[in-house]
C-alpha positions as CSV (number, residue, x, y, z in Angstrom):
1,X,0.0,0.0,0.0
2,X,1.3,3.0,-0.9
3,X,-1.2,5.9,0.4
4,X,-0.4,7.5,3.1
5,X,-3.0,9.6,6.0
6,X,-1.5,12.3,7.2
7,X,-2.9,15.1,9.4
8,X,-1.5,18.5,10.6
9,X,-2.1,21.0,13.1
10,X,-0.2,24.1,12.8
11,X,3.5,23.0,12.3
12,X,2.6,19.6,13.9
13,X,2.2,16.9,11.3
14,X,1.0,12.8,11.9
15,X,2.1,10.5,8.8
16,X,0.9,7.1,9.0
17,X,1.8,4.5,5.7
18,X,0.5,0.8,4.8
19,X,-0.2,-1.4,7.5
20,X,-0.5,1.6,10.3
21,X,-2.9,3.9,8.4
22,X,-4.8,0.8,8.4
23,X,-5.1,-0.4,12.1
24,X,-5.4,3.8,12.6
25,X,-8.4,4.1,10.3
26,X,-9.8,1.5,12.1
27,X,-8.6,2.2,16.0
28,X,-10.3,6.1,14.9
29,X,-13.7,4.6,13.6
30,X,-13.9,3.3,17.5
31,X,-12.1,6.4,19.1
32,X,-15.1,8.7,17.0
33,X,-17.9,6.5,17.9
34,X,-17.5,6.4,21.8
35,X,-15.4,10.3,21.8
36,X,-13.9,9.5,25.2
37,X,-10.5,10.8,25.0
38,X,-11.7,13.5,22.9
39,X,-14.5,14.3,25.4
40,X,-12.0,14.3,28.3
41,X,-9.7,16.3,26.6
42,X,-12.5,18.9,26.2
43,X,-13.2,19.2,29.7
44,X,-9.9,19.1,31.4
45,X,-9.4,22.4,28.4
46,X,-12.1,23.9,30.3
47,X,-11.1,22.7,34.1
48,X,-7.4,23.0,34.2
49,X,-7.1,20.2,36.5
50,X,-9.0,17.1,35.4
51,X,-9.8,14.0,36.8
52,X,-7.8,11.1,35.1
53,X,-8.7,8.6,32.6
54,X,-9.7,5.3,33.7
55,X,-10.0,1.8,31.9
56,X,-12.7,1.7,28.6
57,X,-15.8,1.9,29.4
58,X,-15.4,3.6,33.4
59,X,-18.2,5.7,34.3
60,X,-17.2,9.4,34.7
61,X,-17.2,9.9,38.4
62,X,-15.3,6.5,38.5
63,X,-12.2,8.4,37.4
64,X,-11.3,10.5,39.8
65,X,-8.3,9.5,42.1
66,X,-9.4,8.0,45.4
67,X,-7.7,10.7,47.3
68,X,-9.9,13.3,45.6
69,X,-6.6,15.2,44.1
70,X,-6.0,16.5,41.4
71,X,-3.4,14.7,38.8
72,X,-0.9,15.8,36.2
73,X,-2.9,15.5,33.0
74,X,-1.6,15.5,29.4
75,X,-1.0,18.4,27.6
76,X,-2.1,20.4,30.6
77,X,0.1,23.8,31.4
78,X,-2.2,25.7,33.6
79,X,-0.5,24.6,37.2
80,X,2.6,25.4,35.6
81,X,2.1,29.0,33.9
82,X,0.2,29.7,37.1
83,X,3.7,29.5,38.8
84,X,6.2,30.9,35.8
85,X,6.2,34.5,37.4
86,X,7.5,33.3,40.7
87,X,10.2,31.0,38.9
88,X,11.5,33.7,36.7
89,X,11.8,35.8,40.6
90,X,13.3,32.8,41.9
91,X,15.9,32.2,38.9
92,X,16.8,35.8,38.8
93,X,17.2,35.8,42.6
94,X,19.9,32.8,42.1
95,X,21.8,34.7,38.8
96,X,22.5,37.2,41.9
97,X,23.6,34.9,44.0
98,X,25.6,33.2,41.4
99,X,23.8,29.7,41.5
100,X,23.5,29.2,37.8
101,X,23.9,25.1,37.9
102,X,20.7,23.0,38.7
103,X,20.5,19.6,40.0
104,X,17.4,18.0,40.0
105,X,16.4,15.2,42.4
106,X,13.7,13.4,40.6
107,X,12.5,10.1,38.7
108,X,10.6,9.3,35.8
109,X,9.0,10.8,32.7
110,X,8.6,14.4,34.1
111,X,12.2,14.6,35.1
112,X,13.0,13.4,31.3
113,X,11.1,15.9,30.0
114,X,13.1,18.6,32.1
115,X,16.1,17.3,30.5
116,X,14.9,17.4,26.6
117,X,13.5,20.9,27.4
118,X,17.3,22.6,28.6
119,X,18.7,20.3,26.0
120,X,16.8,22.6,23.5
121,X,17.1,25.9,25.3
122,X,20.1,27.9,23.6
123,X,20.4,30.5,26.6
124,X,20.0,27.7,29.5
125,X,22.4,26.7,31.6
126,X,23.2,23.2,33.3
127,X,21.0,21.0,34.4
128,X,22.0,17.7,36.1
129,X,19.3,15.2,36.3
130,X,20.0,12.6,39.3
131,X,17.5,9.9,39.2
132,X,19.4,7.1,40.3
133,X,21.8,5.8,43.4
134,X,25.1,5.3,41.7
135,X,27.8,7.5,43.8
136,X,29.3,8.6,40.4
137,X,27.8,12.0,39.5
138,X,27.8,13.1,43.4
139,X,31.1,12.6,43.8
140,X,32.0,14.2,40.4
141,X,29.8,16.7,42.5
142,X,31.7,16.7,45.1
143,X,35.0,16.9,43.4
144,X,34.6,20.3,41.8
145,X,33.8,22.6,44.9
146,X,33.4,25.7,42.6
147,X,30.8,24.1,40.8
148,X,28.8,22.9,43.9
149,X,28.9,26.4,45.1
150,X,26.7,27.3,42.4
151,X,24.4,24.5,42.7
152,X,20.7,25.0,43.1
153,X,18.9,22.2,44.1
154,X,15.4,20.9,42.7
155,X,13.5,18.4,44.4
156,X,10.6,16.7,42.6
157,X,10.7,12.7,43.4
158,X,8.8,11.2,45.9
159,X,10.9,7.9,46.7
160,X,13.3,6.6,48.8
161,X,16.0,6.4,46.4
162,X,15.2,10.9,45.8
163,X,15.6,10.9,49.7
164,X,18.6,9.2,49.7
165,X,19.8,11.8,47.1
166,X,18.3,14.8,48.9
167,X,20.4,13.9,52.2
168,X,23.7,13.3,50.2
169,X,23.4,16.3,48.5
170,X,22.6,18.5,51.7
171,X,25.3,16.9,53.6
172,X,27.9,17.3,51.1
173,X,26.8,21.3,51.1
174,X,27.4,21.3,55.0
175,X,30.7,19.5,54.2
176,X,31.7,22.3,51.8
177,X,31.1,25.0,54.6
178,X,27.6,26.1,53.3
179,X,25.5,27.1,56.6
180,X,22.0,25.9,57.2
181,X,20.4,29.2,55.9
182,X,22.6,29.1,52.5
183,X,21.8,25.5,51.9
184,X,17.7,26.3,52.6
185,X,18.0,28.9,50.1
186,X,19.7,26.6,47.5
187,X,16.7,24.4,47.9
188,X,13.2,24.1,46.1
189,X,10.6,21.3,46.2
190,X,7.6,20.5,43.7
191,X,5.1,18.4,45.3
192,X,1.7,17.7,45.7
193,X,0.2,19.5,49.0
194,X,0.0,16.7,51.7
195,X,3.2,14.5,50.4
196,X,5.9,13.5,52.5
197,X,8.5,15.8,50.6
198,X,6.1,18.6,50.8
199,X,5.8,18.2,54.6
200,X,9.7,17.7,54.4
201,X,9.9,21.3,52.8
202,X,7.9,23.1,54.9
203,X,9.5,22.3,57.7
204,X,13.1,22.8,56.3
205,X,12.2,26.2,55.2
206,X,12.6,24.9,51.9
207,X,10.6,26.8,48.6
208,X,7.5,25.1,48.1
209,X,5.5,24.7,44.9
210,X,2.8,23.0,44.8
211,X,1.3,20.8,41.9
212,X,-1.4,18.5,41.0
213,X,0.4,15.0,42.1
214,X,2.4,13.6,39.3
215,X,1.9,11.3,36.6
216,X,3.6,10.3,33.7
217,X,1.9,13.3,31.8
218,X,4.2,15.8,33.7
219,X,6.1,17.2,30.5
220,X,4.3,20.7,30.8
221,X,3.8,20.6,34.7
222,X,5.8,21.7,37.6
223,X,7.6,19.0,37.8
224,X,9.1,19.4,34.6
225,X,9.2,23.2,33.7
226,X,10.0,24.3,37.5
227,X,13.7,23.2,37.1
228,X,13.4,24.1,33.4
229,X,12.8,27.4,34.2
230,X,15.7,27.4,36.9
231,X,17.8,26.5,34.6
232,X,17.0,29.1,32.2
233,X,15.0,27.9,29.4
234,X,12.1,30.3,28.3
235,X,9.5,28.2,29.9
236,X,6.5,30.5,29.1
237,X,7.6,30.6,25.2
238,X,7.4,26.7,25.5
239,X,3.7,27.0,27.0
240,X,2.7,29.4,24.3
241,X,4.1,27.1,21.7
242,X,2.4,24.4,23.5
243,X,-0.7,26.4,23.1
244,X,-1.3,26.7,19.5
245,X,-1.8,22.5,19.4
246,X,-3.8,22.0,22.5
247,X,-7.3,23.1,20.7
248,X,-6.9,20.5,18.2
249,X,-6.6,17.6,21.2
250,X,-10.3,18.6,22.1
251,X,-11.6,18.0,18.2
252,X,-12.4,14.5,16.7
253,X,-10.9,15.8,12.8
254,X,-7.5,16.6,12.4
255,X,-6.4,15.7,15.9
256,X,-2.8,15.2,16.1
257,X,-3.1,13.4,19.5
258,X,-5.8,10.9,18.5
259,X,-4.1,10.2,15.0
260,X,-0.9,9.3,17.0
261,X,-2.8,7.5,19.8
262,X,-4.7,5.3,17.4
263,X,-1.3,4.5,15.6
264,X,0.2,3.2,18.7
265,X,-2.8,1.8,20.2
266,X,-4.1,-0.3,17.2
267,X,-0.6,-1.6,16.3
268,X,-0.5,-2.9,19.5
269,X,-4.1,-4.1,18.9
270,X,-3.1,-5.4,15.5
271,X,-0.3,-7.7,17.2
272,X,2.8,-4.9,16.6
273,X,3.9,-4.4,20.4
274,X,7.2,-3.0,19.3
275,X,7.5,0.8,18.2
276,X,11.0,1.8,17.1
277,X,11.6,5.7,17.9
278,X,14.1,6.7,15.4
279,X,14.9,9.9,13.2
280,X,16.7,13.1,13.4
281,X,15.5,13.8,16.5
282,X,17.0,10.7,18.3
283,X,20.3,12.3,18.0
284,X,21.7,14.2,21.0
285,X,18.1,15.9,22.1
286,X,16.9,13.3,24.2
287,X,13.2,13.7,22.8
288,X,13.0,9.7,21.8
289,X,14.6,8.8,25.4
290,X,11.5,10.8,27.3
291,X,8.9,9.1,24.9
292,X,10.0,5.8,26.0
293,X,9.8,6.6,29.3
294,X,6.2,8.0,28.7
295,X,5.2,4.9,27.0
296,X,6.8,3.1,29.5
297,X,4.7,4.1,32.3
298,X,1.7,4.9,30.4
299,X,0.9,1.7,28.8
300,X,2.6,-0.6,31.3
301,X,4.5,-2.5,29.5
302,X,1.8,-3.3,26.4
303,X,3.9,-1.8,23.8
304,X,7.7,-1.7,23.8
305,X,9.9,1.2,22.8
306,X,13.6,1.1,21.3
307,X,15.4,4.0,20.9
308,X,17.1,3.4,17.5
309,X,20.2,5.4,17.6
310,X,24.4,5.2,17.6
311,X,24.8,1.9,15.8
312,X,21.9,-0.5,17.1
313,X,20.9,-2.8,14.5
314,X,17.5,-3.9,13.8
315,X,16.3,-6.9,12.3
316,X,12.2,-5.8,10.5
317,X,9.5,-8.0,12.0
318,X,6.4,-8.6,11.8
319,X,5.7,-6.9,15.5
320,X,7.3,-4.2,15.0
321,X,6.8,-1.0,13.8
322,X,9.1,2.3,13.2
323,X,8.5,5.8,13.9
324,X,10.5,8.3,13.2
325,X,10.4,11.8,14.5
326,X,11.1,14.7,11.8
327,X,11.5,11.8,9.7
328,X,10.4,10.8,6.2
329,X,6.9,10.4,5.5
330,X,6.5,8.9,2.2
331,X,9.1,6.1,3.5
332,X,8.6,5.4,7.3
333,X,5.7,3.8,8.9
334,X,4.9,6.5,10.8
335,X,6.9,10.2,11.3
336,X,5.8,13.1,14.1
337,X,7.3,16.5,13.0
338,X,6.2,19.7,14.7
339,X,8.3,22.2,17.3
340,X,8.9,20.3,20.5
341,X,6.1,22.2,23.0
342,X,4.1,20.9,20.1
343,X,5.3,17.2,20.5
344,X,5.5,17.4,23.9
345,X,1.3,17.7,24.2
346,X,0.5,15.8,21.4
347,X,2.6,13.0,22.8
348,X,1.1,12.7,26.0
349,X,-2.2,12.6,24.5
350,X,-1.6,9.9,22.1
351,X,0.0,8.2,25.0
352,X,-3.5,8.1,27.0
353,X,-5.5,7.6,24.0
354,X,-3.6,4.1,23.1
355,X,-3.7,3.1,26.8
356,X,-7.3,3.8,26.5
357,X,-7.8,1.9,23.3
358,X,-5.9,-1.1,25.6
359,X,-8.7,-0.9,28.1
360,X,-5.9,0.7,31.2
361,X,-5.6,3.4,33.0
362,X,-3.0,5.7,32.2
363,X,-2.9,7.1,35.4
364,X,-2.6,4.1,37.7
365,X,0.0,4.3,40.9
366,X,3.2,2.0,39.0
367,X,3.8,-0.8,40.2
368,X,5.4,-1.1,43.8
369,X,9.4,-1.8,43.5
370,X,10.5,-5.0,44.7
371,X,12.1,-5.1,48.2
372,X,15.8,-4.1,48.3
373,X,17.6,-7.3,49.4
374,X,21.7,-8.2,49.0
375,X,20.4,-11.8,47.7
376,X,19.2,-12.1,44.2
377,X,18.6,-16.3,44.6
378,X,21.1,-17.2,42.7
379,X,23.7,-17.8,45.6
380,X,27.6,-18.1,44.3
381,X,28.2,-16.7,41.4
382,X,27.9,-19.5,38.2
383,X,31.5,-18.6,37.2
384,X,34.1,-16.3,37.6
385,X,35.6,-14.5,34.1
386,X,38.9,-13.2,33.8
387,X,41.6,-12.1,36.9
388,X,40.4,-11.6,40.4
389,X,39.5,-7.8,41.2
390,X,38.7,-7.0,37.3
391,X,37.0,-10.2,36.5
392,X,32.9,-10.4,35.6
393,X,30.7,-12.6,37.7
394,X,27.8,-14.5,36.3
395,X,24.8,-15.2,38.2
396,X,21.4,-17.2,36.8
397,X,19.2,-19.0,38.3
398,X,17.8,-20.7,35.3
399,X,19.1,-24.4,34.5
400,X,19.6,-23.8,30.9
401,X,21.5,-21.0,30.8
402,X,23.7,-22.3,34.1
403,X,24.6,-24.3,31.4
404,X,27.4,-22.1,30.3
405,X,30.8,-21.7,31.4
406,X,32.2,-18.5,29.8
407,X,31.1,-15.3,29.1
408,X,30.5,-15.8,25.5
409,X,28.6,-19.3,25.4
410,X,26.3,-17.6,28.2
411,X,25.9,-14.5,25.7
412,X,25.0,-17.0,22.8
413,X,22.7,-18.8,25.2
414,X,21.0,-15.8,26.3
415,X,20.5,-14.4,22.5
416,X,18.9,-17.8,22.1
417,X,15.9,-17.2,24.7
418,X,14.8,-13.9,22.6
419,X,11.8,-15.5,21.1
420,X,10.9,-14.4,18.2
421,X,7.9,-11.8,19.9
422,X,10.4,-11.4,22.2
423,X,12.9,-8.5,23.2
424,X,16.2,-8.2,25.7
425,X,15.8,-5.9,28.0
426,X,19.5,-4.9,28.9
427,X,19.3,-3.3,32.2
428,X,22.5,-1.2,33.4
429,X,22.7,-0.7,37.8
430,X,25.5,1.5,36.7
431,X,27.0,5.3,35.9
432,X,24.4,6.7,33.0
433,X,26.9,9.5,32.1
434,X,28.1,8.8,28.7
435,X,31.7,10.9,29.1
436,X,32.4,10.0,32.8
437,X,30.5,7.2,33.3
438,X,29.6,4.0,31.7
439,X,26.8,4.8,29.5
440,X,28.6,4.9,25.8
441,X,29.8,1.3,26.7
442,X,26.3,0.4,27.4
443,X,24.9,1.4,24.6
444,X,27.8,-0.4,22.5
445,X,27.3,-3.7,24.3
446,X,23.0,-3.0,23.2
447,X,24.0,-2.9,19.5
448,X,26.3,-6.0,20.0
449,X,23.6,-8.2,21.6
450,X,20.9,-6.8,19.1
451,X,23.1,-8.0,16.0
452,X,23.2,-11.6,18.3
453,X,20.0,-12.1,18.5
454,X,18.7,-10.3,15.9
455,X,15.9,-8.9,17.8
456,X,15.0,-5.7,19.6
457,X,17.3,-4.7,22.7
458,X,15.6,-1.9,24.8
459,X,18.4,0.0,27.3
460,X,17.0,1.3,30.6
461,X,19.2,2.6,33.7
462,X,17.9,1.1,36.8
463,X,16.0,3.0,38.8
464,X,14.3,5.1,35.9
465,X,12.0,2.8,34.7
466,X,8.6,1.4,36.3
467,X,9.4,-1.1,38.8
468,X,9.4,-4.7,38.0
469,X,6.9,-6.9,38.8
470,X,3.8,-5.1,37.0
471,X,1.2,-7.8,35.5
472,X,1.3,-6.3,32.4
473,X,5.1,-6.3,32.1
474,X,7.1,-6.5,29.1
475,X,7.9,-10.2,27.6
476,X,11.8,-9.5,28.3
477,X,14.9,-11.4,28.8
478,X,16.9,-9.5,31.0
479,X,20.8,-9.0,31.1
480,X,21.5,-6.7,34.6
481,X,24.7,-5.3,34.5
482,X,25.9,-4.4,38.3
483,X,29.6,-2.6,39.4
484,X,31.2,-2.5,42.1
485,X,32.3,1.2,43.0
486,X,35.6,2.3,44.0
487,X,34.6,4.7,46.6
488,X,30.7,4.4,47.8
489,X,28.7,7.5,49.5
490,X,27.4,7.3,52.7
491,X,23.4,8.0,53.6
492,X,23.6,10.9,56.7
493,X,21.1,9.4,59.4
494,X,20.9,5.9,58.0
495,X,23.1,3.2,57.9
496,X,23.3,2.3,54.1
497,X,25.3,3.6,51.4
498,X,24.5,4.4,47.8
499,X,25.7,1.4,46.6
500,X,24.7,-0.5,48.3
501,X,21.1,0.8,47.8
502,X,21.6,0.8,44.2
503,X,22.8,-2.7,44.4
504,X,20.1,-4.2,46.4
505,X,17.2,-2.7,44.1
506,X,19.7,-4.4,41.4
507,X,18.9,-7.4,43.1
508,X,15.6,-7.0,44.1
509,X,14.7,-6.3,40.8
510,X,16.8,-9.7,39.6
511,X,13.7,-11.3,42.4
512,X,10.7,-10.1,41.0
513,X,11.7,-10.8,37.1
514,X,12.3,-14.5,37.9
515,X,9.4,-14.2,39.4
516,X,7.4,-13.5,36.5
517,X,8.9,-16.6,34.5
518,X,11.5,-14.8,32.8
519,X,15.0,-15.9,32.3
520,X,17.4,-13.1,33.8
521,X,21.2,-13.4,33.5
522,X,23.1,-10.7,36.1
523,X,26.6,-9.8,35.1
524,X,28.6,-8.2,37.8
525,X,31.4,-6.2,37.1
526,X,34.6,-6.3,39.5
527,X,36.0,-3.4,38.3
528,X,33.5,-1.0,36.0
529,X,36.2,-0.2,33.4
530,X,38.5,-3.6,32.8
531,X,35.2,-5.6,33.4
532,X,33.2,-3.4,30.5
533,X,35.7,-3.9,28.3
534,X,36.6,-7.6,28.5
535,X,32.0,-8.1,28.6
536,X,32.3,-6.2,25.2
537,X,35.2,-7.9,23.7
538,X,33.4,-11.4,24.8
539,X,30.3,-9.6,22.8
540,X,32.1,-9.1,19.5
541,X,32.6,-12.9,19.8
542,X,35.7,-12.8,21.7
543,X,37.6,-16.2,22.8
């Protein structure tokens, strides 16, 4: 088929070719009959602070949260422009105090979205997103005292791995001879009124915003533009961008957001639960990064994203389907162009629309994470490769793959498990930086496993993903990759240390994947660097 259906609001534009105009056309013919996105859309336009979406077919008053409060909804700006003014006070109030740095303690697809927005600011500054326990980028921190002098801190997770952050990051202030008031003033929490951190703030004498609580829809809320802003991107030029699309979300024709919604939804309807983000855009803005994270939490695991980017091969399938942003739309299944505010709404819409078109609610609490523990089941390690203090362990605890003795038989044996609706979901306990840390070789070992098993490999980092465990999780093999650190971070007031926190959700997590039937290898890495680099050569097909 060579037609195309494409459908543009503004600069935004939804191409949809062969196979995926089809399952659209049809996904729409539902979406038009029973207008419940559309409808929803309409009305949190005229609230400002809906209720959320439930599963098909919930009665209206049955979505609203238990708790009665207000949610993060997509596409929804009006908690956040309602707080812009006070921002731009607060980040001109930092310039003259010469805090021009922002770290931002916070998880998820919101704290993503903070990240894609400074990566496209010109006149922002930095912004250092922590989401995760590895010691690595706090120490980097703590290593470069003029830049932690001009640290502002941002506060938006509600966890105990962001409270194990927070106390780190306060204590290695009073460490550098900050007093109590100059650390208070460095310090500003987004939270929902009533939450722990929000209590937390108020009684520090910490800045308090307050916002509707969070959701995965958070790309144009508080949570996101707060530490934007701080940073120095023209948040309220993103929101008026932002508003020349929203309209078209509350219209049934020429909706961007239900176009793109009944793409992803009816593929995944049509038996295609693999969506390949690719395109310009990939490249160094993050954009396809926060949309796997959306998907991620807002469709629970019923369609898979890959970030196609830097090398990592993909074998077509029948399952699959590719779309690429600013992309080629007489060639690609599907392409999104528009500016990103634009994408940014019309995303989260389609988001909620397919996870309404597969009967869940895009809303939903995620799953609970699995209880840290220092025992992943598996007892000694299988075997040992390569010298003692910069060797790799191997640990399994399924019979066929104990099988192997050697790095690269247990690689092969792993490939072999990817079924052929399968993906491996490689699943890094480690540094995310991709100078300093050990992302880049992450990523390369992604590309070499995806050319072994000639299937999908999806890269996630720990703690930024849903917890395991959900009962609509992914069909994944798992490879966790854990490290040892050379010199590990103390928790002020408790009696754990980073890594070993990060380390025991590593293995926690190990729990509750077996747990769901799935085979899970976990590599650990005696020393990060020598250990990374004999893993990839075994990869290339190393002796």
């Amino acid at each position: 088929m060579t037609g195309f259906t494409r459908v543009v609001s503004g600069e935004t534009a939804i191409t949809a070719r062969g196979m995926l105009r089809e399952v659209a056309e049809r996904a729409l013919g539902r979406l038009w009959i029973d207008q419940g996105p559309v409808r929803r859309a309409a009305e949190a336009a005229r609230r400002g602070a809906p209720a959320p979406a439930g599963a098909a077919g919930h009665d209206e008053e049955d979505r609203a949260p238990e708790d009665g409060r207000a949610v993060c909804w997509p596409g929804q700006p009006g908690p956040a422009r309602a707080v812009l003014v006070r921002v731009g006070e607060m980040r001109a109030h930092a310039l003259e105090s010469g805090l021009t740095d922002v770290v931002l303690l916070g998880r998820g697809a919101p704290a993503r979205a903070a990240d894609v927005i400074v990566r496209h600011s010109a006149e922002a500054g930095p912004l250092t997103v922590l989401d995760g326990p590895d010691p690595g980028p706090l120490l980097r921190a703590a290593g470069d005292p003029d830049r932690l002098a001009r640290t502002l801190i941002v506060i938006t997770g509600d966890d105990p791995g962001t409270e194990a952050l927070r106390r780190v990051l306060l204590g290695m202030l009073a460490d550098a001879g900050l007093s109590p008031t100059e650390i208070t003033r460095r310090c500003v929490t987004v939270a929902a009124p009533g939450t722990a951190p929000a209590k937390f703030a108020a009684e520090a004498g910490h800045t308090l915003i307050e916002a509707p609580a969070p959701t995965a829809f958070g790309a144009l809320s508080p949570y996101a533009l707060v530490p934007a802003a701080l940073a120095g991107a023209d948040t309220s030029a993103l929101l008026d961008e932002a508003a020349t699309v929203l309209p078209s979300l509350t219209r049934p024709e020429h909706n961007p957001g239900l176009i793109l919604g009944a793409i992803l939804g009816g593929a995944v309807r049509a038996g295609r639960g693999t969506v390949v983000l690719g395109g310009y855009a990939t490249q160094a803005t993050g954009l396809a990064d926060w949309i796997a994270v959306l998907l991620n939490e807002a469709v629970q695991g019923r369609l898979v994203p890959v970030v196609q980017e830097g090398g990592l091969p993909l074998v077509p399938a029948d399952d699959m389907f590719l779309v690429t942003l600013d992309g080629r739309p007489h060639q690609d299944d599907a392409t999104v162009s528009g500016p990103l505010a634009a994408q940014l709404a019309v995303w989260e819409y389609a988001a909620a629309v397919a996870a309404y078109l597969l009967g869940l609610d895009p809303t939903a609490p995620p799953a609970r994470a699995a209880a840290p523990t220092l025992d992943d089941g598996t007892g000694e390690p299988l075997f040992t490769d390569g010298e003692q203090g910069r060797a790799v362990e191997a640990h399994t605890a399924d019979p066929a793959l104990g099988e192997a003795r050697g790095l690269a038989p247990l690689l092969d044996a792993l490939a072999a498990r990817v079924g052929p609706d399968e993906h491996l979901s490689l699943v890094a306990y480690l540094d995310a930086d991709a100078g300093d840390g050990q992302g880049a070789r992450v990523r390369r070992l992604a590309a070499l496993l995806a050319a072994r098993c000639a299937r999908p490999v999806t890269v996630s980092w720990g703690f930024r993903y849903p917890a395991f465990g959900n009962d609509l999780q992914e069909k994944g093999v798992y490879l966790m990759v854990t490290g040892s650190v050379d010199r590990d971070v103390p928790v002020p007031d408790r009696h754990h240390r980073l890594g070993m926190l990060q380390l025991a959700q590593a293995l926690g997590d190990a729990r509750a994947a077996r747990g769901n039937g799935r085979p899970v290898v976990r590599l650990h890495l005696q020393n990060r660097w020598a250990g990374f680099a004999r893993l990839l050569d075994r990869a290339r097909g190393g002796a």
